[in-house]
C-alpha positions in Angstrom: -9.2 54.5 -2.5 -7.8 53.9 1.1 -11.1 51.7 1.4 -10.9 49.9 -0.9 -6.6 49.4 -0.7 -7.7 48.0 2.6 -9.4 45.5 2.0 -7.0 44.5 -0.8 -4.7 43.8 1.9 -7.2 42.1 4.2 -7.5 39.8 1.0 -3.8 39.5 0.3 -3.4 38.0 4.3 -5.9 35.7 3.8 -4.7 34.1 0.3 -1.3 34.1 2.6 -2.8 31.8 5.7 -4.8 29.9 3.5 -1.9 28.8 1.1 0.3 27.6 4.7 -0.8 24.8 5.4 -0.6 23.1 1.5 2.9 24.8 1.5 3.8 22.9 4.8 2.2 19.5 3.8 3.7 19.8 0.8 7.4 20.5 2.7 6.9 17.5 4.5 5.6 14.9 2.4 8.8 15.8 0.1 10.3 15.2 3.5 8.7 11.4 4.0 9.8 11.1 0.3 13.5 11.6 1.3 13.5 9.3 4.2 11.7 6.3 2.2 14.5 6.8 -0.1 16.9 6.4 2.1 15.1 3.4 4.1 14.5 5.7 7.3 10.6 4.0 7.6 9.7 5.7 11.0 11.3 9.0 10.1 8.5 8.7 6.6 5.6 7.9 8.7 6.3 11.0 11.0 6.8 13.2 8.2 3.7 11.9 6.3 1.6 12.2 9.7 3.0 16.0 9.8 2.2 16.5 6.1 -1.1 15.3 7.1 -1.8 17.5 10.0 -1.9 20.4 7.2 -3.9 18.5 4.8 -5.8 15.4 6.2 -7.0 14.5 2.8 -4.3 14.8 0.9 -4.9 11.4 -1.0 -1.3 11.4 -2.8 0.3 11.8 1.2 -2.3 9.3 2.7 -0.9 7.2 0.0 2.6 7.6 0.9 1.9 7.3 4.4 0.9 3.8 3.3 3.8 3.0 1.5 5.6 3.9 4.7 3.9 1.4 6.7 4.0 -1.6 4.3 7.9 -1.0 4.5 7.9 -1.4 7.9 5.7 -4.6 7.7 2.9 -2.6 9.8 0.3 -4.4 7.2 -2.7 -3.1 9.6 -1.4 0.7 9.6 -1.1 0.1 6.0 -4.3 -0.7 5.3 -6.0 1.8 7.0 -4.0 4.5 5.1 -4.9 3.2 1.7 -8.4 2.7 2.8 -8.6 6.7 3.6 -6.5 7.0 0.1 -8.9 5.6 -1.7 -11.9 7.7 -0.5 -9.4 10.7 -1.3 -7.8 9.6 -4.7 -9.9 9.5 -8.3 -11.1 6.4 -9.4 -8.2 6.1 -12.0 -5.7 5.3 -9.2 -7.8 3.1 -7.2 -6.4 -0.4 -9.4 -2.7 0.7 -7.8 -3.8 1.3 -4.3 -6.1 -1.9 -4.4 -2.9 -3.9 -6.0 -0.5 -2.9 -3.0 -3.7 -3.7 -0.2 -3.5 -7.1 -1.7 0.3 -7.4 -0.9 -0.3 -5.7 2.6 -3.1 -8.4 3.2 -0.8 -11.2 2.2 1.9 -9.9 4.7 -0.8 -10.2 7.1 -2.0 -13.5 5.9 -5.6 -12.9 5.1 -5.9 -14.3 1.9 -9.2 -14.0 1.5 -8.8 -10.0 1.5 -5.8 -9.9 -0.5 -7.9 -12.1 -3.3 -10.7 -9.0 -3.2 -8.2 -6.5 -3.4 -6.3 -7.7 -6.3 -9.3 -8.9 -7.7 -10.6 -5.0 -7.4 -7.2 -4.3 -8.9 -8.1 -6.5 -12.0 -11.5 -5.0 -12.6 -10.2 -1.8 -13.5 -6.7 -3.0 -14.7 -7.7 -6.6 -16.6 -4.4 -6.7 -18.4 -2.2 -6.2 -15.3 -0.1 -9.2 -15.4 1.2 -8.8 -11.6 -2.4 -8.4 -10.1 -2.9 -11.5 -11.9 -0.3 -13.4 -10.8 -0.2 -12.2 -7.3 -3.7 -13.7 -7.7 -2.7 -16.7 -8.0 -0.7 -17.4 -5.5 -3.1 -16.1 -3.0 -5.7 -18.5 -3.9 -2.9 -21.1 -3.7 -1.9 -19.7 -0.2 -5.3 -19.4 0.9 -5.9 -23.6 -0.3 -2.8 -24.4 1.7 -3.8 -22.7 4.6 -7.2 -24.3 4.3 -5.8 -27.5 4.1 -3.3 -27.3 7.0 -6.6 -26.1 9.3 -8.4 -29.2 8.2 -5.7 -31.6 9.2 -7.5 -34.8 10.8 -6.1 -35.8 14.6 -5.4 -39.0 14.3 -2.4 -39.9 13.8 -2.5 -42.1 11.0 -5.1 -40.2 8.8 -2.7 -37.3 9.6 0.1 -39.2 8.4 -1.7 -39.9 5.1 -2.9 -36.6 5.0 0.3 -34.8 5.0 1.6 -37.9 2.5 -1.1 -36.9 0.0 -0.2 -33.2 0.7 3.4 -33.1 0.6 3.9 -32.3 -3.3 1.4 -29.4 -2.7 2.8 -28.1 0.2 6.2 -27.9 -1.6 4.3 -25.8 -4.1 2.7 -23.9 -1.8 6.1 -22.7 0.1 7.0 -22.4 -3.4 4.3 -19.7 -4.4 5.4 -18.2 -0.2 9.3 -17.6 -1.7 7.9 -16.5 -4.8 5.6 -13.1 -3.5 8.0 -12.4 -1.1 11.0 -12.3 -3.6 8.7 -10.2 -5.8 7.5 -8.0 -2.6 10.9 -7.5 -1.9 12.2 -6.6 -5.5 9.4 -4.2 -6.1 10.4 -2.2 -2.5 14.0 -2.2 -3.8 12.8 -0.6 -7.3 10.6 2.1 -5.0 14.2 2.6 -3.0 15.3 4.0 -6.3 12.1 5.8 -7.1 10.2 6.6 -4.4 6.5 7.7 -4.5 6.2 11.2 -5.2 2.9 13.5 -4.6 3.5 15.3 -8.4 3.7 11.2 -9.7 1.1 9.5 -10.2 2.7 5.6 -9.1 2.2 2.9 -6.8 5.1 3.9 -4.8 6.7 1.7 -2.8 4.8 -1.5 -4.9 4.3 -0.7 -8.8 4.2 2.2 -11.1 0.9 3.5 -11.8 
């Protein structure tokens, strides 16, 4: 019996270490959820790189962690911690993390990235009228952006050119106002309901 008691309690130590370090990520992701809530950015991405220090695949905290970094218009940091999401997180939550990739890529200005990601977004999610129309505007971005790179340099063809292009352009600084008003409505919504690890949403950008 004293055998056997022993190594009942060898067993009980164990299941103790074991369960630490969940218990500590878990401690301070709710921690990083606080701060995003109240708009403390740096303080989140601390406490989402301590949560991960515990649990370095926690998808729901690598998430978070790239929620933390959009806010902070760190679009590259961002990025990378979706990327690592993505390889943590089921399949069923990929459309959400590819939707807010395609914002972070638009911060950044790679168009032709955001396009993939919200394109990946629309694959899984066909009827998700923000991935759609976040699209949109990144093809018209990616046009304008095209079209001010292709600019002749002579002065007179420039001067037609930006004459034929000026009812464009004002579309295109248009579609600019318009993402960046939605970008910036969506972050105050996550203000009010920020991304939890128990909640399955986009955090920061959309509901999932």
């Amino acid at each position: 019996m004293k055998l056997i008691y022993a190594v009942l309690i060898s067993v009980c130590i164990a299941s103790s270490v074991q369960a630490l370090p969940p218990f500590q990520a878990s401690k301070w992701n709710h921690a990083g959820i606080s701060a995003m809530e109240l708009g403390d950015y740096d303080s989140a991405v601390s406490h989402f790189a301590k949560a991960l220090s515990y649990a370095p695949k926690q998808g729901e905290i690598l998430y978070n962690l790239g929620n933390a970094f959009y806010a902070k218009d760190d679009a590259q940091n961002a990025m990378n911690a979706y990327n690592r999401a993505l390889a943590a997180l089921p399949e069923a939550t990929h459309g959400a993390i590819y939707y807010n990739m395609g914002n972070a890529f638009v911060k950044a200005q790679d168009y032709d990235s955001a396009i993939a990601a919200y394109t990946e977004t629309l694959k899984r999610e066909p009827n998700d009228s923000d991935a759609k129309r976040n699209l949109e505007i990144a093809i018209q971005l990616k046009q304008s952006q095209q079209n001010q790179s292709q600019q002749p340099n002579q002065k007179e063809n420039q001067q037609q050119q930006e004459d034929q292009q000026q009812p464009q352009q004002n579309q295109y600084n248009g579609s600019i106002e318009s993402i960046l008003n939605l970008i910036e409505n969506e972050e105050q919504k996550a203000r009010e309901n920020a991304p939890k690890q128990e909640r399955n949403n986009r955090g920061v950008e959309k509901d999932w």
